[in-house]
C-alpha distance (Angstrom), angle and dihedral (degrees) to the residues before:
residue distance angle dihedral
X1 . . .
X2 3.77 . .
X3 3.64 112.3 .
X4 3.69 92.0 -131.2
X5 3.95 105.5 162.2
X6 3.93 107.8 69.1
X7 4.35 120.0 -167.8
X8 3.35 119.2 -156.1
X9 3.90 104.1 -155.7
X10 3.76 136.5 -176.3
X11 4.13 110.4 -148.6
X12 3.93 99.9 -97.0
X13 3.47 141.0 146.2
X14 3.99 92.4 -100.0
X15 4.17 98.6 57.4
X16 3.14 98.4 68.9
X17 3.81 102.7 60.4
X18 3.34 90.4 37.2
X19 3.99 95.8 57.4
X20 3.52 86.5 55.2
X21 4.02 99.3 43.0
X22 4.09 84.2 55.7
X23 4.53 92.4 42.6
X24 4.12 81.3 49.1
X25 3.84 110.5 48.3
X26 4.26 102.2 12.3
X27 4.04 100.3 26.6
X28 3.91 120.4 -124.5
X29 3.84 99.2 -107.4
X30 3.58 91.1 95.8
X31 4.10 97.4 48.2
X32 3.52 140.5 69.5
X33 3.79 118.3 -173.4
X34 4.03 111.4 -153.3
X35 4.08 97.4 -158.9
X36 3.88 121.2 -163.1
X37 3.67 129.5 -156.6
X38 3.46 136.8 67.4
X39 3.83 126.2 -91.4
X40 3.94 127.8 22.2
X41 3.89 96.1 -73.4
X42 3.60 113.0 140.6
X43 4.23 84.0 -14.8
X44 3.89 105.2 151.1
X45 3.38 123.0 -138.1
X46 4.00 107.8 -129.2
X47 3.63 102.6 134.9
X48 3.95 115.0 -123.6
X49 3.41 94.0 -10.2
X50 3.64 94.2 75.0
X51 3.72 114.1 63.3
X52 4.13 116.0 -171.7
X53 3.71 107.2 -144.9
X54 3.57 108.0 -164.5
X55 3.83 101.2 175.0
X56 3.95 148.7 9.8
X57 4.29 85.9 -80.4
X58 3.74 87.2 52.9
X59 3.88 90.3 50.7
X60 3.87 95.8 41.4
X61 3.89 94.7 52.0
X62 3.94 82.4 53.2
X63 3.93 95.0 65.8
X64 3.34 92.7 95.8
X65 3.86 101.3 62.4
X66 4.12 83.5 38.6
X67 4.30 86.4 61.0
X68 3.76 91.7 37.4
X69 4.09 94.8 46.7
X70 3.80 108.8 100.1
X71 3.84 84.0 -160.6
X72 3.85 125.1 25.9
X73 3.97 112.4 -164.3
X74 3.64 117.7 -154.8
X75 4.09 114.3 -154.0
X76 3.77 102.0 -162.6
X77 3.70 126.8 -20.1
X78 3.64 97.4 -117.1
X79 4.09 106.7 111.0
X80 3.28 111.7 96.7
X81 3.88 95.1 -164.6
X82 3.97 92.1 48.6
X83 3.49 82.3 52.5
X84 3.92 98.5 50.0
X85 3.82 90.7 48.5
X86 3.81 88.8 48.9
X87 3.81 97.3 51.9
X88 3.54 86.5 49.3
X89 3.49 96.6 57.1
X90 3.82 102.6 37.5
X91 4.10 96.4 164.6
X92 3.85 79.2 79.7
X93 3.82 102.2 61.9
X94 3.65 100.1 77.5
X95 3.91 87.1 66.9
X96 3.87 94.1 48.0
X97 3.91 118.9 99.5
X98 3.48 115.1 -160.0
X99 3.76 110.0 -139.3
X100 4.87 89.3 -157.4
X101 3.85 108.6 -141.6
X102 3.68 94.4 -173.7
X103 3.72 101.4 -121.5
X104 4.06 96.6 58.8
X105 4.35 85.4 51.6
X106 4.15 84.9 46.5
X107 3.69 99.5 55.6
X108 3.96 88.3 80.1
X109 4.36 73.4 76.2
X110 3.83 97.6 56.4
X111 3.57 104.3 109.6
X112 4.27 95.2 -172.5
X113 3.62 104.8 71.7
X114 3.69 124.4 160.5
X115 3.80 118.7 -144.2
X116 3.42 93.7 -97.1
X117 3.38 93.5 46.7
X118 3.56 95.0 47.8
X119 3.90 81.8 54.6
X120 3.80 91.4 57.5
X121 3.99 88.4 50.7
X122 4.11 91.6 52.8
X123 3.96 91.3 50.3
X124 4.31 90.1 37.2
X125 4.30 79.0 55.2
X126 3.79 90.9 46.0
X127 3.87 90.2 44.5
X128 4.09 98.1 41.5
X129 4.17 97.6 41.6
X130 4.16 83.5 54.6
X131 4.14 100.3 43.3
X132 3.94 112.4 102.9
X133 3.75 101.1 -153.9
X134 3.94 133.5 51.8
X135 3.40 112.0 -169.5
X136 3.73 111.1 -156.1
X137 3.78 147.4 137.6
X138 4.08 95.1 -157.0
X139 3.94 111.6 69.0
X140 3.56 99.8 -162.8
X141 3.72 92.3 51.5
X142 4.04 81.1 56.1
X143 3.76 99.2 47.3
X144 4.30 83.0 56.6
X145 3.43 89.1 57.9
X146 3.72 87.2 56.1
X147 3.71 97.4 43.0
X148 3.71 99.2 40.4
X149 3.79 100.0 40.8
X150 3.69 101.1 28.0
X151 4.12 89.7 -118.1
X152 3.87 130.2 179.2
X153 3.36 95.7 -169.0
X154 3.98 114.0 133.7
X155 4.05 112.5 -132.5
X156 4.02 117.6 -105.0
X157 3.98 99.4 -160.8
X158 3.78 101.3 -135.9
X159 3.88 133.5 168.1
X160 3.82 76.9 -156.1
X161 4.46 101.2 -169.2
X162 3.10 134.6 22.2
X163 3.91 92.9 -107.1
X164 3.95 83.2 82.9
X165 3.39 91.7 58.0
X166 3.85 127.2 100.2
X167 3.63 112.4 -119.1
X168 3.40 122.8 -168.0
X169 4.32 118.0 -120.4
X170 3.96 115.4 -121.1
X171 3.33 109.2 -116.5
X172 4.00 108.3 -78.7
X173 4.06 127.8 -172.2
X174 4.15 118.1 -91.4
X175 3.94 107.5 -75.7
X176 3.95 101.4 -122.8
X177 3.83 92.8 -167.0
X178 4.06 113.5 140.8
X179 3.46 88.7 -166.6
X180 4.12 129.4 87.7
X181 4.03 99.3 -123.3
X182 3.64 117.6 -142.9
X183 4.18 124.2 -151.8
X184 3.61 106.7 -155.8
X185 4.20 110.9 -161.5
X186 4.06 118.1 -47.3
X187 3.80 100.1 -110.8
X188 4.06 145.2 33.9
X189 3.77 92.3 -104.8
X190 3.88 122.3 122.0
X191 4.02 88.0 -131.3
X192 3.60 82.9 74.5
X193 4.03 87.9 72.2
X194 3.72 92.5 -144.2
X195 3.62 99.1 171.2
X196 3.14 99.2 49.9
X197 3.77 92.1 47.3
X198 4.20 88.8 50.6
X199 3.90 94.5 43.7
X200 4.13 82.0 60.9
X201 3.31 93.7 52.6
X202 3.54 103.3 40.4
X203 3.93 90.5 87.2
X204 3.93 90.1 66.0
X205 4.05 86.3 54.7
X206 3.80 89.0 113.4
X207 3.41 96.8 49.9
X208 4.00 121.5 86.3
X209 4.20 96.5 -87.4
X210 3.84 134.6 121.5
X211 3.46 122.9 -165.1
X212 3.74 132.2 -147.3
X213 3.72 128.0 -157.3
X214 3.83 118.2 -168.3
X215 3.76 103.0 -144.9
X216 3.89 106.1 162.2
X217 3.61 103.0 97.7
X218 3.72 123.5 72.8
X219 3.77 129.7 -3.0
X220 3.87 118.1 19.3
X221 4.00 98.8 -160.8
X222 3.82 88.3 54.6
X223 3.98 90.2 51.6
X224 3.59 97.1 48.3
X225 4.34 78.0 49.5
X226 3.83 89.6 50.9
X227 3.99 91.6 48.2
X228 3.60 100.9 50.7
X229 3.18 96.2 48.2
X230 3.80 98.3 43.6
X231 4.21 84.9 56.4
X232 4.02 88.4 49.5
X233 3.45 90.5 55.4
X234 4.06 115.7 34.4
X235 4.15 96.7 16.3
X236 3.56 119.7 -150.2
X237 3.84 84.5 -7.7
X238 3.90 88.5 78.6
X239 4.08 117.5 83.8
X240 3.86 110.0 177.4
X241 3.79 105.9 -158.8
X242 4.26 96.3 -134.7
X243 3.82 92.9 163.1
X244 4.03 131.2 92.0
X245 4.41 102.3 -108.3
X246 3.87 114.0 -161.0
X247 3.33 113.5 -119.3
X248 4.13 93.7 -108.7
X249 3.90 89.6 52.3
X250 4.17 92.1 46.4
X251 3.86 86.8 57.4
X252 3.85 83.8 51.7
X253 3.75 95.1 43.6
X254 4.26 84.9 51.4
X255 3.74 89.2 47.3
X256 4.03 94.1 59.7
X257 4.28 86.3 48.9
X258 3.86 121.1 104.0
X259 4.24 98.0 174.0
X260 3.75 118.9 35.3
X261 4.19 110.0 -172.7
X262 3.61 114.3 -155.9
X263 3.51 106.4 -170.4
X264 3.95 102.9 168.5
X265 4.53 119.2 117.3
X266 3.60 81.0 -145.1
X267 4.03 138.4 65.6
X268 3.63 115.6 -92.1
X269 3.60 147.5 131.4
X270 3.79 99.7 41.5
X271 3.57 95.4 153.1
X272 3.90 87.4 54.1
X273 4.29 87.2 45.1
X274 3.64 92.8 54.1
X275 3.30 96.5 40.7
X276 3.49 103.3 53.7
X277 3.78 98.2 32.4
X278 4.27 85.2 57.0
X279 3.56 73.4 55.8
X280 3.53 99.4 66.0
X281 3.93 89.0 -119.6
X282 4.09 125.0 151.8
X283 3.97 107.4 -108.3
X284 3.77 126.3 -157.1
X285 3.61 114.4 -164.5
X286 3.91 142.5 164.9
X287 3.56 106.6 -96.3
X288 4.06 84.5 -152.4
X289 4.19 93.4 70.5
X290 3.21 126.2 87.8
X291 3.87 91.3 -117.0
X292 3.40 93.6 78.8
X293 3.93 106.2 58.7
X294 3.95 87.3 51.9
X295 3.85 85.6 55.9
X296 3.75 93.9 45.1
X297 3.80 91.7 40.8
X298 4.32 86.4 56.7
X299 3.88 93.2 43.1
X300 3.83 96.3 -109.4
X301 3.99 110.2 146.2
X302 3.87 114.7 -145.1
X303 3.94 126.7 157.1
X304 3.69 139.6 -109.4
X305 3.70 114.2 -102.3
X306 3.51 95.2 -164.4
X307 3.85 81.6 69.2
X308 4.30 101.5 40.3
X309 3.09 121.3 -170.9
X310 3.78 134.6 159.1
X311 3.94 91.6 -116.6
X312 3.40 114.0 129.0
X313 4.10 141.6 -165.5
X314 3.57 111.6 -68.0
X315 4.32 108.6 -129.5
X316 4.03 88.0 -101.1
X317 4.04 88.7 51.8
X318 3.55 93.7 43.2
X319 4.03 90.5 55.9
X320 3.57 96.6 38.6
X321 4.23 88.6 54.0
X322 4.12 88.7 41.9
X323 4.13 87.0 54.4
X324 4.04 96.4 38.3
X325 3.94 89.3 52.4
X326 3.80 95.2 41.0
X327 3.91 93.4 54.3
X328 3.88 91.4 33.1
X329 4.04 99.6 49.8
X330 3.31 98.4 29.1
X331 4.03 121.4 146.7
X332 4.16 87.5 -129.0
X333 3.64 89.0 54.4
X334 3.89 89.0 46.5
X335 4.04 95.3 51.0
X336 3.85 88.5 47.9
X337 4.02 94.3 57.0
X338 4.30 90.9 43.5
X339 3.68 80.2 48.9
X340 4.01 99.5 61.0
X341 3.62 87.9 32.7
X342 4.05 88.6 58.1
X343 3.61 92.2 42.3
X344 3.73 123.1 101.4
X345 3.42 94.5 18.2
X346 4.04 96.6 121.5
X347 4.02 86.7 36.8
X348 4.13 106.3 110.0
């Protein structure tokens, strides 16, 4: 069998599972995965049907499978020499499906771009306004690719990983914590709006809270930023998270919060949202991100963090939210939608 349905992948944290999601429940037969990056990071292990490409030879001796692919899948739009190759060959975008990670459809926003990266931006415009599938689970975040890069593309409603998906939490013992406890943003990165975020709760200082900021992913200056300022403003109520967590002891760490702030204008930190909402845990979000229509649209009820507060989800909210998210993000759900978008692939 023909392997018809080509991914072009950049080594993250998401590949992986996902690799073994589609060997598990669709077979690999069908699939090849074209993986750039140097190094074994985040390389999955899938036998021939995972194919590290480490540099512009790897991807030109790959042109074959590209022309052959009935459908190309495009994880991320983040390599630049993927892109190149695609721009030049244009009579292949109508077959790619672009699988939207948030932060490769937010660059259009990044006002600090270097010639060559405002290069990469012209051919990423010339490569987006030509693909014919967005693959997405978050509408609005579709309708800006169609408003900022002028894209036909229909929509292809998609969970996507399994980072979207609700996961149950093992059983863990009875938090005894007499204190509300505050999640401030999910990485070091000044999108997050910390600050801002802190300087609204700073006014509930006095009241029995602790707040948690986790600061080991991405830039190290701006976390040392975020941490002395959260101590100048909320004192010994402030603990900046500075350390690497495993994922099994994040998903603890999220189990022991009450408040999570999400201060961001943009979408990010869905696995964290669904996670924590499954959860039964109070959400503060920018009403201004496309995040928060897809909630609305499902039923779930979060808060606006422009207006804090230390209100949180009454016990009939909380179970409503819990059952919205488990039928909504559920891993059936997810194998249905990678299931029509396999289909028809062999089909002339």
């Amino acid at each position: 069998m023909s392997r018809d349905i080509v991914h072009l992948c950049v080594q993250e944290k998401f590949i992986p599972p996902f690799v073994q999601l589609v060997r598990e429940h669709f077979g690999l037969d069908r699939h090849l995965f074209l993986v750039s990056g140097k190094g074994a990071a985040f390389l999955p292990e899938a036998g021939d049907a995972v194919v590290p490409v480490p540099g512009i030879a790897g991807r030109l001796r790959r042109l074959g499978a590209l022309y052959a692919a009935r459908k190309i899948i495009l994880h991320g739009l983040y390599d630049a020499k993927f892109l190149y190759l695609l721009a030049l060959q244009p009579w292949l975008l109508p077959k790619c499906y672009w699988m939207v990670w948030g932060d490769d459809l937010y660059r259009y926003l990044d006002p600090h771009r270097s010639r060559k990266g405002a290069f990469k931006e012209m051919v990423r415009r010339f490569v987006i306004r030509r693909i014919g599938h967005v693959v997405t689970y978050i509408r609005g975040d579709y309708d800006l690719v169609k408003e900022w890069y002028g894209s036909r593309a229909t929509m292809v409603d998609c969970l996507m990983y399994m980072s979207n998906v609700y996961q149950p939490m093992p059983d863990l013992p009875a938090s005894r914590a007499t204190a509300t406890v505050i999640q401030v943003g999910n990485s070091a990165y000044a999108r997050n709006l910390h600050e801002e975020a802190l300087e609204r709760i700073a006014p509930f200082r006095d009241q029995a809270i602790e707040v948690y900021a986790p600061l080991s992913y991405g830039p190290k200056p701006h976390a040392q930023a975020v941490a002395t300022r959260g101590r100048a403003l909320l004192g010994d109520r402030f603990f900046p998270m500075l350390d690497f967590m495993d994922f099994a002891s994040y998903r603890e760490f999220l189990a022991k919060i009450d408040i999570a702030v999400f201060n961001n204008t943009r979408q990010q930190a869905m696995g964290n949202i669904i996670t924590l909402l499954g959860m039964g845990k109070t959400l503060y979000l920018r009403r201004s991100t496309t995040t928060w229509p897809l909630l609305e649209q499902i039923g779930v009820k979060v808060f606006d963090a422009e207006q804090f507060s230390l209100r949180q989800l009454t016990p009939a909210e909380r179970e409503r939210n819990i059952a919205l998210v488990q039928q909504h993000f559920s891993r059936e759900r997810l194998l249905a939608q990678l299931g029509a978008l396999f289909a028809g692939a062999e089909a002339a």
